[in-house]
C-alpha positions in Angstrom: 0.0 0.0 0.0 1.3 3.6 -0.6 0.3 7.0 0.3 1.6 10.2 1.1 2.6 11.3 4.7 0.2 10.8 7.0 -1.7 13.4 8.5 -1.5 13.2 11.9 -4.3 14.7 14.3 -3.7 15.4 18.1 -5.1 16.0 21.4 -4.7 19.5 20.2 -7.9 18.5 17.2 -11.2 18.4 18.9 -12.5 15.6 16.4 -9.0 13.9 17.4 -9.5 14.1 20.9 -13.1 13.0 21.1 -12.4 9.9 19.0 -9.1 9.4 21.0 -10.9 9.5 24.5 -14.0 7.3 22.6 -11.2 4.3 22.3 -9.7 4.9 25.4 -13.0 4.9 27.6 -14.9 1.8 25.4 -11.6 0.0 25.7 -11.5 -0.6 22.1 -8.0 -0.7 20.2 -8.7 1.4 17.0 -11.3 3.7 15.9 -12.7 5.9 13.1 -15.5 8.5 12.5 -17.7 8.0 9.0 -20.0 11.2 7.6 -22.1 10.8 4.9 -21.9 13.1 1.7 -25.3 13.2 0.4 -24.2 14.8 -2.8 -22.2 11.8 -3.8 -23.8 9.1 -1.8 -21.0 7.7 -0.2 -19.8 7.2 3.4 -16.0 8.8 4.3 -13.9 7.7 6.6 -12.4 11.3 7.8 -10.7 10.8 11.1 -9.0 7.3 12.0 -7.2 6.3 15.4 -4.8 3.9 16.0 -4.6 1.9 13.0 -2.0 3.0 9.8 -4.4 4.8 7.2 -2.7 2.9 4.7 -3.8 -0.4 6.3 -7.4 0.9 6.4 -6.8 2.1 2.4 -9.4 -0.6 0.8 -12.3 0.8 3.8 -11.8 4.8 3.6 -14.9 5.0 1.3 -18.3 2.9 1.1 -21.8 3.4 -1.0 -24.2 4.6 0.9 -26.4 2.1 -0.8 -25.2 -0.8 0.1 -26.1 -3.5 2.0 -23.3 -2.8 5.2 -22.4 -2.3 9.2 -22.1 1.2 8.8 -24.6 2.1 6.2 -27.4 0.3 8.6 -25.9 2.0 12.0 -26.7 5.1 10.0 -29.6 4.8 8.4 -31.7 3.5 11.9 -29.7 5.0 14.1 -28.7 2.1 16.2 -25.6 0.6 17.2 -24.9 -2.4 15.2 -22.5 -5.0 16.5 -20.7 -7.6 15.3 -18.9 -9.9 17.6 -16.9 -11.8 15.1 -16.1 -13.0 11.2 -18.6 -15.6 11.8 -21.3 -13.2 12.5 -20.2 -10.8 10.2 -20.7 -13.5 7.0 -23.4 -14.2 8.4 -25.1 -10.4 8.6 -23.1 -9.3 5.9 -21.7 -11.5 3.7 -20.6 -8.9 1.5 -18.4 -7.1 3.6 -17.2 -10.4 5.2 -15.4 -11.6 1.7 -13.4 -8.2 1.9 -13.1 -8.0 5.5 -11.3 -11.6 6.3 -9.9 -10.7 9.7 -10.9 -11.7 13.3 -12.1 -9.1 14.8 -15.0 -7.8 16.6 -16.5 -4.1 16.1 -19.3 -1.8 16.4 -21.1 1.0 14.2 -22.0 4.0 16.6 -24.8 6.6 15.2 -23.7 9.8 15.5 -26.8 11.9 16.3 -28.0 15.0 16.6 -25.6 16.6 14.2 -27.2 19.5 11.8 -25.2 19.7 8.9 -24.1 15.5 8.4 -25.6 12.2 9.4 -22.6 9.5 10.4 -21.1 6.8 12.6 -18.3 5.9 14.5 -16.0 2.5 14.0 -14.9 0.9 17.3 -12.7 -2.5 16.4 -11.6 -4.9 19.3 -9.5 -8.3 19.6 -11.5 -11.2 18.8 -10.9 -12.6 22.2 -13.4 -10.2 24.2 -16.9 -11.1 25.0 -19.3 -11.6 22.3 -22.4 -9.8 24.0 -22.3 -6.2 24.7 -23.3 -5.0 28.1 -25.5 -2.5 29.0 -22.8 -0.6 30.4 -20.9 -0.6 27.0 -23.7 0.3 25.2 -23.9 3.3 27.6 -20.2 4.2 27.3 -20.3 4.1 23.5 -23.5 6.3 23.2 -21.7 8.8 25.3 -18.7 9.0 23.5 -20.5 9.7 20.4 -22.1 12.0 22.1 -19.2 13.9 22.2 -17.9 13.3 18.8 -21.6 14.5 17.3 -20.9 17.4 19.5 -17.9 18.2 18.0 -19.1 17.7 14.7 -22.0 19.8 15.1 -19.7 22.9 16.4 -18.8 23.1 13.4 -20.2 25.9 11.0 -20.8 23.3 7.9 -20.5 19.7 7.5 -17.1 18.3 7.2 -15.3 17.5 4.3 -14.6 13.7 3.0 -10.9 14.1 2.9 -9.1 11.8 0.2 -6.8 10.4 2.8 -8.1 10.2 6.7 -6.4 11.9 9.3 -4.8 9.8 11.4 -4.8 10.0 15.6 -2.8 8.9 18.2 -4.7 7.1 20.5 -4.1 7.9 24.7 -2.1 5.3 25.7 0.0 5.1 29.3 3.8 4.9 29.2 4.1 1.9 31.4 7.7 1.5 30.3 10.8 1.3 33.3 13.4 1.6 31.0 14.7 4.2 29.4 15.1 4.5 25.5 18.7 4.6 25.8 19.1 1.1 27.4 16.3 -0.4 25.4 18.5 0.6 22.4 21.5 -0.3 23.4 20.2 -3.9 24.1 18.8 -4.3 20.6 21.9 -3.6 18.8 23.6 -6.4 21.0 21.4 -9.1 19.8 22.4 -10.9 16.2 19.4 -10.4 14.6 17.1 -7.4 12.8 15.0 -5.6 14.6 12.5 -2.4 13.8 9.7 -1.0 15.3 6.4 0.6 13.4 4.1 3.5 15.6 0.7 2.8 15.4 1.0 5.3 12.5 2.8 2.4 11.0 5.9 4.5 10.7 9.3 3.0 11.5 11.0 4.7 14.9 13.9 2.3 16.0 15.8 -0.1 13.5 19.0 -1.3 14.2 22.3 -1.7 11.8 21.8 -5.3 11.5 17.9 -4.7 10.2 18.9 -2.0 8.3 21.9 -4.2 6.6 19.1 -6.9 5.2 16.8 -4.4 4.0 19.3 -3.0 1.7 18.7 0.5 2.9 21.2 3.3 5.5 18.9 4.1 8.7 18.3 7.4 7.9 15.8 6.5 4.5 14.1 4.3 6.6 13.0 6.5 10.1 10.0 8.1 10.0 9.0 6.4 7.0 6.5 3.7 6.1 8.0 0.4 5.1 6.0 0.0 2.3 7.2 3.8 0.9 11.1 3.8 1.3 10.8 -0.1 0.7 8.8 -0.5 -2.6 9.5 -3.9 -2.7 7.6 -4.4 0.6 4.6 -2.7 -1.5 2.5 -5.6 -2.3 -1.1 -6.4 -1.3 -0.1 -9.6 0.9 2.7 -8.2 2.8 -0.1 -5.3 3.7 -2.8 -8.4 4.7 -0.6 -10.2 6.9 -0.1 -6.4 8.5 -3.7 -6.0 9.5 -3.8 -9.7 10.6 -1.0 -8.6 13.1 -3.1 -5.6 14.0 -6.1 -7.2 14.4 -5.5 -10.5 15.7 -2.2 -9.3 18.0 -0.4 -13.0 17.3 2.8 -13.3 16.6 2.6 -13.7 12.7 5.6 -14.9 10.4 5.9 -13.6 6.7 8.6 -14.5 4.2 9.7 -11.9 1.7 11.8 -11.4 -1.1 14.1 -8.4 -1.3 15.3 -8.3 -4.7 17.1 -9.3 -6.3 17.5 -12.8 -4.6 17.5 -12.5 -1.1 14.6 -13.9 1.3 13.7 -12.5 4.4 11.9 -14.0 7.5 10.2 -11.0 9.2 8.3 -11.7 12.2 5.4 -9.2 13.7 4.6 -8.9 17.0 2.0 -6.3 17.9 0.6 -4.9 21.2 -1.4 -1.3 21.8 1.8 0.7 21.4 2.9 -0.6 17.8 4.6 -3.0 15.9 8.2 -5.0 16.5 9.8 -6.7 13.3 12.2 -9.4 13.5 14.2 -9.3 10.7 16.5 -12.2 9.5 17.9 -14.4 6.7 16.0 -17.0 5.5 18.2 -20.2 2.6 14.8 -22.0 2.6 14.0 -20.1 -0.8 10.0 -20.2 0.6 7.7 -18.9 -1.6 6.0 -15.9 -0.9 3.1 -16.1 1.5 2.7 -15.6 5.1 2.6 -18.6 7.5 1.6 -18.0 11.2 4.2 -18.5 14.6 1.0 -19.4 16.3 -1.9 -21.5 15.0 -4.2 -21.0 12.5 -3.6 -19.6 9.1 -4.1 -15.9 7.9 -6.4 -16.0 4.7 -5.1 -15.5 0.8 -5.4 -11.9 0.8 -5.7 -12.3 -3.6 -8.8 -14.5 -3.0 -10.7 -12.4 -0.2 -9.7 -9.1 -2.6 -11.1 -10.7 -5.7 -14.2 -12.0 -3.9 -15.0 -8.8 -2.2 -14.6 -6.5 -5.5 -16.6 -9.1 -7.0 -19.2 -9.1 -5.1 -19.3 -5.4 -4.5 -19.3 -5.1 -9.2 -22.3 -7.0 -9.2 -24.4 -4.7 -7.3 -23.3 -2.0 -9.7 -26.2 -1.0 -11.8 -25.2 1.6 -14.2 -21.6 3.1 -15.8 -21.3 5.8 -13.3 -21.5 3.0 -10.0 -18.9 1.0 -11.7 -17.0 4.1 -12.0 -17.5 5.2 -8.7 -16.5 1.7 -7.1 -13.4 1.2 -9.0 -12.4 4.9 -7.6 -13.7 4.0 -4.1 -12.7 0.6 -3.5 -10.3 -0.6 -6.1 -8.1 2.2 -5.8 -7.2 2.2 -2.2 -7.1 -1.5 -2.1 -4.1 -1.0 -4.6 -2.8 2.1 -2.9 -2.8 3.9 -6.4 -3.4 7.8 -7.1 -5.2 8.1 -10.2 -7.4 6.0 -12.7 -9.4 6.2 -15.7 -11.5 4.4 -17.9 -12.3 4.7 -21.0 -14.0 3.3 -24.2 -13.4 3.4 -27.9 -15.7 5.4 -30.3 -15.4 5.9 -33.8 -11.2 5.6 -33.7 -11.0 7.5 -30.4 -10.7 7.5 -27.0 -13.9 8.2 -25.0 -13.6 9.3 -21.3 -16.1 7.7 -19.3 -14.6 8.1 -15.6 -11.7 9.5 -13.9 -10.0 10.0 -10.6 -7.2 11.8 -9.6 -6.6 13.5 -12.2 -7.4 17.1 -13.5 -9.9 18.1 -15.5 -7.5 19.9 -17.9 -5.5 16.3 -18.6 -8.7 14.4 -19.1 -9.7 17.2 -22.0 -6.2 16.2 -23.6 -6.2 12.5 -23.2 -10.4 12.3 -24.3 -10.8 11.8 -27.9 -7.1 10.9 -29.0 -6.7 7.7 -31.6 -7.1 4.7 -30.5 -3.4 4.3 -32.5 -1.9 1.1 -30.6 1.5 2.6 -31.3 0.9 5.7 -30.0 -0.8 5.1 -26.2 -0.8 1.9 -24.3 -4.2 2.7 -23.8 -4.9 2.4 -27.9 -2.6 -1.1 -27.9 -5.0 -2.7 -25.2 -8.0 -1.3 -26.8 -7.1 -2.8 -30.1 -5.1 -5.9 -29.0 -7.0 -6.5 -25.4 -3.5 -7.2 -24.4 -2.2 -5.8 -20.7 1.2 -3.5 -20.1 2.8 -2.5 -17.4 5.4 0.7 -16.5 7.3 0.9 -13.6 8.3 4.6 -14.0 8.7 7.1 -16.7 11.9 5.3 -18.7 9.9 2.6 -19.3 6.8 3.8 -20.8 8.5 6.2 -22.8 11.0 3.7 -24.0 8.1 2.0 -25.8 6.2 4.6 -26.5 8.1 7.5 -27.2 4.9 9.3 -29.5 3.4 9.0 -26.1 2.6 12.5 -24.9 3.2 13.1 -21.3 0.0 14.8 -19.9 0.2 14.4 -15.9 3.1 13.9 -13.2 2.5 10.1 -12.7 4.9 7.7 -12.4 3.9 4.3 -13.2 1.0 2.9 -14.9 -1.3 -0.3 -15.7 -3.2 -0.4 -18.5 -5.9 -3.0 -18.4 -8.4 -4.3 -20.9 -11.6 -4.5 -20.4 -12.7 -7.7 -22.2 -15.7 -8.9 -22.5 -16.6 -12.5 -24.3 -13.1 -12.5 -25.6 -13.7 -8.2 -27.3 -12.2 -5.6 -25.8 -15.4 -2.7 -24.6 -12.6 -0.6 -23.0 -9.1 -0.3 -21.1 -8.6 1.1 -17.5 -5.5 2.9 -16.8 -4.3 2.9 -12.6 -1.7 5.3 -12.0 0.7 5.6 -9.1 2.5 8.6 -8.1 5.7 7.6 -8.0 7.5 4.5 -9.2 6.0 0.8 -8.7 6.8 -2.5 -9.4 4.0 -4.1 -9.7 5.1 -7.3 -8.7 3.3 -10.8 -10.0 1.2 -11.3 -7.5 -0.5 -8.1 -8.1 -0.6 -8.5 -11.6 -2.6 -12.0 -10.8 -4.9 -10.4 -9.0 -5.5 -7.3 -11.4 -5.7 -9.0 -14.9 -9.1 -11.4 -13.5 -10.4 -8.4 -11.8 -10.3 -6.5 -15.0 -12.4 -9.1 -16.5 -14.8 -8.6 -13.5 -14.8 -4.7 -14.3 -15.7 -5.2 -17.9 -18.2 -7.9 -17.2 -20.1 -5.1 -14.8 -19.4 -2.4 -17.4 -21.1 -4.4 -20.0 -24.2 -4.8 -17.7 -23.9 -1.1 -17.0 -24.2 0.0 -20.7 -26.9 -2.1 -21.8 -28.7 -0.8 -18.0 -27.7 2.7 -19.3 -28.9 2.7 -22.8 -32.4 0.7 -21.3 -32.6 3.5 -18.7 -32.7 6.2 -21.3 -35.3 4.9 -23.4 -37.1 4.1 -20.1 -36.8 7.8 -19.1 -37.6 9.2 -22.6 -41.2 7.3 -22.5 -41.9 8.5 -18.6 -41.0 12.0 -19.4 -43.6 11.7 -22.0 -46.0 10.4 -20.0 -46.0 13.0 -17.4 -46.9 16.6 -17.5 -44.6 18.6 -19.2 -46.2 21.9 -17.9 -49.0 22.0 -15.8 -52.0 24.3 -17.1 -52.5 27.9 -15.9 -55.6 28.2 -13.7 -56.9 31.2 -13.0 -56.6 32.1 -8.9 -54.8 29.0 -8.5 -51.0 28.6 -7.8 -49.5 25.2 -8.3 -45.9 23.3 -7.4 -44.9 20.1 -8.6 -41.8 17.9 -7.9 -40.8 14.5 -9.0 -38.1 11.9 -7.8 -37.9 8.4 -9.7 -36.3 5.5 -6.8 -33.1 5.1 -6.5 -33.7 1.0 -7.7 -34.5 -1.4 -10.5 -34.8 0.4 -13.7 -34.9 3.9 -11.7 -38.2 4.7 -13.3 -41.7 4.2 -11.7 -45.2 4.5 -12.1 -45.9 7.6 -9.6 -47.8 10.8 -11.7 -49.6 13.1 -11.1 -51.7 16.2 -13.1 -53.7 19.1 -13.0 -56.6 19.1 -15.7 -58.6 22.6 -15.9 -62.5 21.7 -16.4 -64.1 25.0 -16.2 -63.0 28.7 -15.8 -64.0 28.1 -12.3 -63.4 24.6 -11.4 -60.0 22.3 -12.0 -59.0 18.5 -10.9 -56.1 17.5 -9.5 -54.9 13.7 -9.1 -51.7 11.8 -7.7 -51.2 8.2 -8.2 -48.8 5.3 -7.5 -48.5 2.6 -9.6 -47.1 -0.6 -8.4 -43.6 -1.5 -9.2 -40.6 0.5 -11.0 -40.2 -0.5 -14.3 -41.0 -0.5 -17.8 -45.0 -1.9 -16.9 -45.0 0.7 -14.3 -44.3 3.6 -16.4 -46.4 2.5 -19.2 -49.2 1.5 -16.7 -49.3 4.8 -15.1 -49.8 6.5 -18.5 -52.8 4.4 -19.2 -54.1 5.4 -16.2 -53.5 9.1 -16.1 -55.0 9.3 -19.9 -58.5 7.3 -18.0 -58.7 9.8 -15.2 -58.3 12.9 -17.9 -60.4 11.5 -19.7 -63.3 10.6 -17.0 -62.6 14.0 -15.3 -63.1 15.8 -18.4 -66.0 14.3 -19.4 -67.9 16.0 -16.0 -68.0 12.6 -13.7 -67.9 13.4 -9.8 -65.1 12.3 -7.7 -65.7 8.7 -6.9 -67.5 8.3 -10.3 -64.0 8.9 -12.0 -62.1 6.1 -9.6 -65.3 4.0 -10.3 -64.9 3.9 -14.0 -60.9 4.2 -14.0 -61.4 0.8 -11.8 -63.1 -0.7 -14.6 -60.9 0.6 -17.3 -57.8 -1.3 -15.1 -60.1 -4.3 -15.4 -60.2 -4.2 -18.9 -56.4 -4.5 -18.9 -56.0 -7.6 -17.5 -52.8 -5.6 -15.4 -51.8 -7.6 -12.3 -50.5 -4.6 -10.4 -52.7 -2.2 -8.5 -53.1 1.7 -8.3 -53.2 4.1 -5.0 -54.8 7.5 -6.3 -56.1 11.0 -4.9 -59.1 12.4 -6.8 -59.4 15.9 -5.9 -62.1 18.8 -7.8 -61.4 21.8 -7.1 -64.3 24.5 -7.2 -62.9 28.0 -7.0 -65.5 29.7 -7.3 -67.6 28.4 -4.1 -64.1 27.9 -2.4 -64.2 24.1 -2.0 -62.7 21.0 -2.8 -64.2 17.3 -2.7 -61.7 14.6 -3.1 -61.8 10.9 -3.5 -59.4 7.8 -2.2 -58.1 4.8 -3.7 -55.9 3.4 -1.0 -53.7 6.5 -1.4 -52.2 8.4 1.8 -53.9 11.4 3.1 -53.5 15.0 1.5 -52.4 17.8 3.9 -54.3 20.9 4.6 -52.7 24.2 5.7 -54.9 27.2 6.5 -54.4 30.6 6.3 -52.8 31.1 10.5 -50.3 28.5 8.9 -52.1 25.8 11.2 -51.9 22.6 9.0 -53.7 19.0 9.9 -54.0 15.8 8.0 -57.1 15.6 5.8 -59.4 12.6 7.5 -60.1 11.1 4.6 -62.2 7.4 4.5 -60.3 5.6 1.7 -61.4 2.9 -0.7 -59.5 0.6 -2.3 -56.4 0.6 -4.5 -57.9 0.4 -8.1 -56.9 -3.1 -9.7 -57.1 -5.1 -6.7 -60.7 -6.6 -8.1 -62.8 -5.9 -5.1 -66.0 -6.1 -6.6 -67.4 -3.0 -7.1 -66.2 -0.7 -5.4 -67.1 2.1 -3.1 -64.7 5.7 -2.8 -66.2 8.2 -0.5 -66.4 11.8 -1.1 -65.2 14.3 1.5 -65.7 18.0 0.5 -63.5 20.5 2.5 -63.7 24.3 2.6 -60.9 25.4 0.3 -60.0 29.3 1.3 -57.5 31.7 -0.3 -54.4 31.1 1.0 -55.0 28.0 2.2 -53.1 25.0 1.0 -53.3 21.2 -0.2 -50.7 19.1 -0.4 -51.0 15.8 -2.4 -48.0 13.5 -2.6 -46.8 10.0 -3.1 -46.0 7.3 0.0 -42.6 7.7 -1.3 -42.2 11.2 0.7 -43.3 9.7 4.1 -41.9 6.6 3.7 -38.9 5.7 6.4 -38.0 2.2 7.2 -38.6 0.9 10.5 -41.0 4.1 11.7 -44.8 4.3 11.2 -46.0 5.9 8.2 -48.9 7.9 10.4 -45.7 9.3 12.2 -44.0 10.2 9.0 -47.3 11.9 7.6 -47.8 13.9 10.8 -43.9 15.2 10.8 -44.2 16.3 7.5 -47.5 18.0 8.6 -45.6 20.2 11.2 -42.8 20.6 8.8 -45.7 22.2 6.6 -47.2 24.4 9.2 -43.7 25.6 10.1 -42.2 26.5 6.9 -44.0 30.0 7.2 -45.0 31.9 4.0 -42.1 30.3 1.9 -42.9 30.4 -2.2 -44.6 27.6 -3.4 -41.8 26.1 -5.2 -39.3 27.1 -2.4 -41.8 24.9 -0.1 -41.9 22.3 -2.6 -38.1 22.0 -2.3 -38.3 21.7 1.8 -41.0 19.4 1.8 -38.8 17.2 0.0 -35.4 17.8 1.7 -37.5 17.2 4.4 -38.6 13.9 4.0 -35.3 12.8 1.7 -32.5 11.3 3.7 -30.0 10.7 0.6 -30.3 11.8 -3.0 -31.4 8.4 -4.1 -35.0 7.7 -2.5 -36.3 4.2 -1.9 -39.5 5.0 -3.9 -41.0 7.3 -6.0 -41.3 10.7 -4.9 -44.4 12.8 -6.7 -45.7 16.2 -5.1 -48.6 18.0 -5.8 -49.0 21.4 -4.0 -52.1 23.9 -4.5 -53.2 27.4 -3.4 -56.1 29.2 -4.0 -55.0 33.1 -4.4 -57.6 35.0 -4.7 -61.8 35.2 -5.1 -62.7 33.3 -8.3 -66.3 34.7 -9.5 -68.7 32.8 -11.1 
C-alpha cells in the first residue's frame, strides 16, 4: 500500500481528541469517525485512530447504498455489533469476503448533528466477550455523544478528505526503561530488529535490520515500510499487517528483497505498535505468510477478488462501476489516479476519472485509439495488458506518447468482455512501482470482472434512457394555468430497479371556475410501471373531463384497469377543485392522506375514508367523497408514500412530521416549499421510492 505522509491529528484537534478519548474509555483498540456526503452518496472515513491509514486504504470510502455495518448504523440510528467473522458472513456476507480478519466491532450513530448524518467505528481483539453490556452500550452512546458534538460545532458539514487523518490514541507509558538502554540492548542481539508507531511508521531499526533491508537508517526512520521499501509494497505483505493488528499473534511472513535475497520477518504487535524481526531466510520459501502461532491468515488475492466481485455485481449503471473502482479498487491497490475509458469511432472516449485534473482528461479524451501511439490504444485494439514501472519505461516504448500528468507508473488494463475488448482502465501511481506478480494475478481477472459489470452497466444505461424518454412523456410537461390558483410540482424516480416508476400526477382545468387534480402510484418500478401509469393518467383525464364526480371517476378508472387484464394495483387521490364556491371534494383509492394548511399556517392531516387501490378486483367498489372548505391562501398538499416513507417508523408518524414541517415553513414560495418538503422527507439523494408532489393554493376570489 502507498500513500503520502500521513496526517497526523492530536489531542490538540477536537474531532481527534473525542475519537481518542471514545477508544480509550470503550476499551477498544482502533477507531474511526464516517460522515455521509449526500451529494455523492458515499460514506468517508475522515478521522481514523490507531490503525495505519494505509492499512485501512481498501475501507476509507463505502456506497451509501449498500447492504453494510455502517450504512445500517446510520440509516436506523442504532448501534450495530458484530462480535466476530462468523457473524459478520453471516449479517453481511458482502463485507465479510473483503473484510477476512478476526475481529469484533461496532457501528456507533452519530446523532443529533445538523449539517451531516454519520457513525463511529470501534474495532476490538477477537478474544473479548461476544455480547455487549448495557454498560458498553452506555459508554459508546456517550462517546459519540461527544464526537456528534464536535461535529456539530462546526459551522458546515465536514469535508470527506481523500486520505483520513490519522490520531494517536491515549495510551500510558508503562515503560521502566529508558530509551537509551532499550537501544543499546537491541543492537547487541544478532538479529534485525525495527519497530512501526501505530502510524505504522518505523522509529527504532537497528544496523543489523537495516543491513538486510538493503537501505542506511536514515531513509528508513520516519517512514512507512512500504514507501522507502517498494518492494515491501505488495497487497499480501499489507494483509498479513492488518492480521498482526487485528488479531495481535505473533505472525511470520517470508519476503523477497530483490534481487535474490529472502527474508523472514516476524510481527509482533501490542497497543503501542509493531516489533519486526528481521533475518535471513536459505529456505528459498515462496511468498506467503505462515503464522508462529496456530491457524492460518487467509489469501489476501482471494478475499480481494471475492469482495470487488461481489461489491461489481451490485453495480447498476456506468457511473457506479465508476465510482466503485475509484472507491474501493483504488485504495485496495494504494494507487493515485485511474481512468477508464471506451473506444468510439477511432477515439478514445472518457467515461470516468479519478485523480486526475480536468485539464488532462480534456487532452487524453478523444485521441486515436493508435496502438503505437498510447498503451491505452494497444490494449483497446489488441486486449493485451502493459505495465510501467516509471517514466523510462513507458517512454521507452512509446516514445509518441505525450506526457499529460506527473505520474509515475502505470497499468493499462483491458476491459474484455466475451473474448472483445469494450474498453481499457488505466491505474496510475504517483511515484515508481513495481508491480510485482502477484499483483498482476490479482489485477488482470479483476479487469475481466470490471468489464463484465461495465457491460451490464451499458446495456442498463442505454435501457434506462429509453425508459426515461417514455416516462418524461408520460407526465406533464407543464401544468395548465388556472386562473386564482397557484400550483408546485416535484418528482423523484427511486433510487432502484430500472430507476423509473409509475408515480404521476396532473392538473386538468375543467371550467373557468373549477380544475382536478390527481396523484397516483403505480405498483412496481419499471418499464409496466411507467407504461401502466400512462394508461391510467389518460382514464382519469379522460373521465374528469367528461364531468364525472369524484368517486364516479375512480369507479370507472377501476373498470378501465379491469379491462387490462394488469396484475399490479393503483393508489390515487381524486381531488375537484371549485374555486368559485371555495371548495374542494376529493376521492381515495388506498392513497395516503392529502395535507391541509390554512391561512394562521395551522396545518392538519385531511381525515379522509379511503377505498381501495384500483386493480385489486374488489368487486365494485365504493370511494367516498369528502368535501373540504378550500380558502385563499389556504393550502393542499398531495403527494406519493414515497415522501413519508422511512424504514422501520410508522407511516402515520412520518405523515404527521411532514405535517408540522408544513405548518412551520412560514409563508415560503410555493416552489421554495416544494423543495423543503422534499429535503425534508429525503434522507439521501437516491429515494427508496418514488417521490411525486402535488401542491395547491387558491389566491384570490374566483367569480362565477
Amino acid at each position: 500500500m502507498t500513500g503520502a505522509g500521513e496526517t497526523q491529528t492530536g489531542v490538540a484537534d477536537p474531532l481527534g481528541e473525542a475519537l481518542a478519548a471514545a477508544v480509550q474509555r470503550t476499551g477498544a483498540r482502533y477507531g474511526g469517525v464516517y460522515v455521509l456526503d449526500p451529494a455523492e452518496e458515499v460514506l468517508g472515513l475522515i478521522a481514523l485512530c490507531g490503525i495505519p491509514v494505509d492499512a485501512f486504504a481498501p475501507w476509507w470510502r463505502t456506497a451509501y447504498a449498500a447492504h453494510g455495518p455502517a450504512q445500517d448504523s446510520v440509516r436506523n440510528e442504532r448501534i450495530v455489533w458484530v462480535s466476530s467473522l462468523e457473524e459478520l458472513a453471516r449479517c453481511y456476507p458482502r463485507v465479510a469476503a473483503s473484510l477476512p480478519y478476526e475481529i469484533a466491532f461496532a457501528m456507533v450513530p452519530l446523532r443529533g448533528v445538523r449539517h451531516c448524518r454519520g457513525t463511529m467505528l470501534l474495532l476490538w481483539a477477537p478474544d473479548r466477550s461476544p455480547r455487549l453490556s448495557p454498560r458498553e452500550r452506555g459508554r459508546m452512546a456517550s462517546a459519540a455523544r461527544r464526537v456528534a458534538r464536535v461535529l456539530n460545532s462546526a459551522s458546515s458539514a465536514p469535508e470527506i478528505p481523500d486520505r483520513p487523518h490519522f490520531v494517536r490514541p491515549h495510551r500510558s507509558d508503562t515503560s521502566a526503561q529508558s530509551a537509551h538502554e532499550a537501544a543499546t540492548l537491541v543492537e547487541r542481539l544478532p538479529v534485525g530488529t525495527l519497530s512501526l508507531d501505530l502510524a505504522g511508521r518505523i522509529t527504532y531499526v537497528n544496523a543489523a535490520a537495516a543491513s538486510l533491508l538493503g537501505s542506511p537508517l536514515e531513509q528508513l526512520l520516519g517512514t512507512e515500510p512500504w514507501m522507502s521499501l517498494p518492494w515491501l509494497d505488495n497487497i499480501a505483505y499489507m494483509d498479513a499487517y492488518r492480521i498482526a493488528m487485528s488479531s495481535r499473534e505473533s505472525l511470520g511472513l517470508t519476503v523477497l528483497r530483490p534481487p535474490d535475497q529472502w527474508l523472514d520477518l516476524r510481527l509482533h504487535t501490542d497497543d503501542t505498535g509493531t516489533s519486526i524481526l528481521v533475518t535471513p531466510d536459505s529456505s528459498s520459501r515462496p511468498i506467503g505468510t505462515r503464522p508462529a502461532s496456530t491457524g492460518a491468515p487467509p489469501d489476501s488475492r482471494i478475499h480481494l477478488l471475492m469482495g470487488l466481485a461481489a461489491a461489481l455485481t451490485e453495480t447498476v449503471g456506468v457511473q457506479d462501476v465508476v465510482d466503485l473502482v475509484g472507491d474501493q479498487i483504488l485504495p485496495a491497490f494504494g494507487a493515485h489516479g485511474m481512468i477508464m475509458s471506451t473506444a468510439d469511432a477511432g477515439r478514445i472516449r472518457i467515461i470516468g476519472y479519478r485523480g486526475y485534473e480536468p485539464a488532462v482528461i480534456d487532452q487524453f479524451d478523444g485521441m486515436p485509439t493508435d496502438a503505437d501511439l498510447t498503451p491505452a490504444g494497444h490494449a483497446l485494439a489488441t486486449g493485451a495488458s502493459s505495465f510501467f514501472a516509471d517514466r523510462g519505461e513507458l517512454a521507452h516504448l512509446y516514445p509518441r506518447a505525450p506526457q499529460l500528468s506527473d505520474k509515475q507508473a502505470w497499468a493499462f488494463l483491458p476491459l474484455l468482455s466475451s473474448g472483445r475488448p469494450i474498453g481499457c482502465l488505466l491505474i496510475a501511481y504517483n511515484h515508481p512501482h513495481t508491480f510485482p506478480v502477484a499483483e498482476r494475478s490479482i489485477l488482470t481477472p479483476l479487469a475481466g470482472l470490471i468489464a463484465q459489470a461495465l457491460d451490464r452497466a451499458r446495456l442498463y444505461d442505454a435501457k434506462h434512457g429509453l425508459a426515461l424518454a417514455l416516462q418524461q412523456t408520460l407526465l406533464p410537461q407543464a401544468l395548465p394555468n388556472v386562473t386564482g390558483l397557484e400550483v408546485a410540482a416535484r418528482y423523484f424516480p427511486a433510487g432502484q430497479g430500472m430507476n423509473i416508476g409509475g408515480d404521476f400526477y396532473d392538473l386538468i382545468r375543467l371550467t373557468s371556475t373549477t380544475a382536478a387534480a390527481v396523484i397516483g402510484d403505480v405498483q412496481g418500478h419499471d418499464m409496466m410501471a411507467a407504461a401502466l401509469m400512462g394508461q391510467v393518467r389518460m382514464a382519469v383525464h379522460s373521465h374528469a373531463t367528461a364531468g364525472a364526480a369524484p368517486d364516479e371517476v375512480l369507479i370507472h378508472t377501476e373498470r378501465d384497469l379491469a379491462d387490462l387484464n394488469s396484475s399490479r394495483f393503483v393508489s390515487c387521490l381524486y381531488a375537484h377543485l371549485d374555486l368559485a364556491r371555495q371548495e374542494v371534494s376529493l376521492a381515495s383509492a388506498g392513497h395516503p392522506p392529502p395535507l391541509l394548511r390554512h391561512a394562521d399556517n395551522k396545518a392538519e392531516v385531511v381525515d379522509i375514508s379511503p377505498g381501495p387501490p384500483l386493480g385489486v378486483g374488489a368487486g365494485t367498489p365504493s370511494y367516498p367523497v369528502t368535501t373540504l372548505p378550500l380558502l385563499p391562501e389556504t393550502l393542499l398538499a398531495l403527494y406519493t408514500d414515497g415522501l413519508v416513507e422511512d424504514p422501520g417508523t410508522d407511516i402515520t408518524r412520518t405523515i404527521a412530521d411532514l405535517a408540522r414541517h408544513l405548518g412551520e415553513s412560514g409563508d415560503l414560495p410555493l416552489h421554495q416549499l416544494a423543495d423543503s418538503l422534499v429535503q425534508h422527507t429525503r434522507r439521501t439523494n437516491q429515494p427508496i421510492d418514488d417521490i411525486a408532489l402535488l401542491l395547491l393554493q387558491p389566491n384570490r376570489l374566483v367569480e362565477s
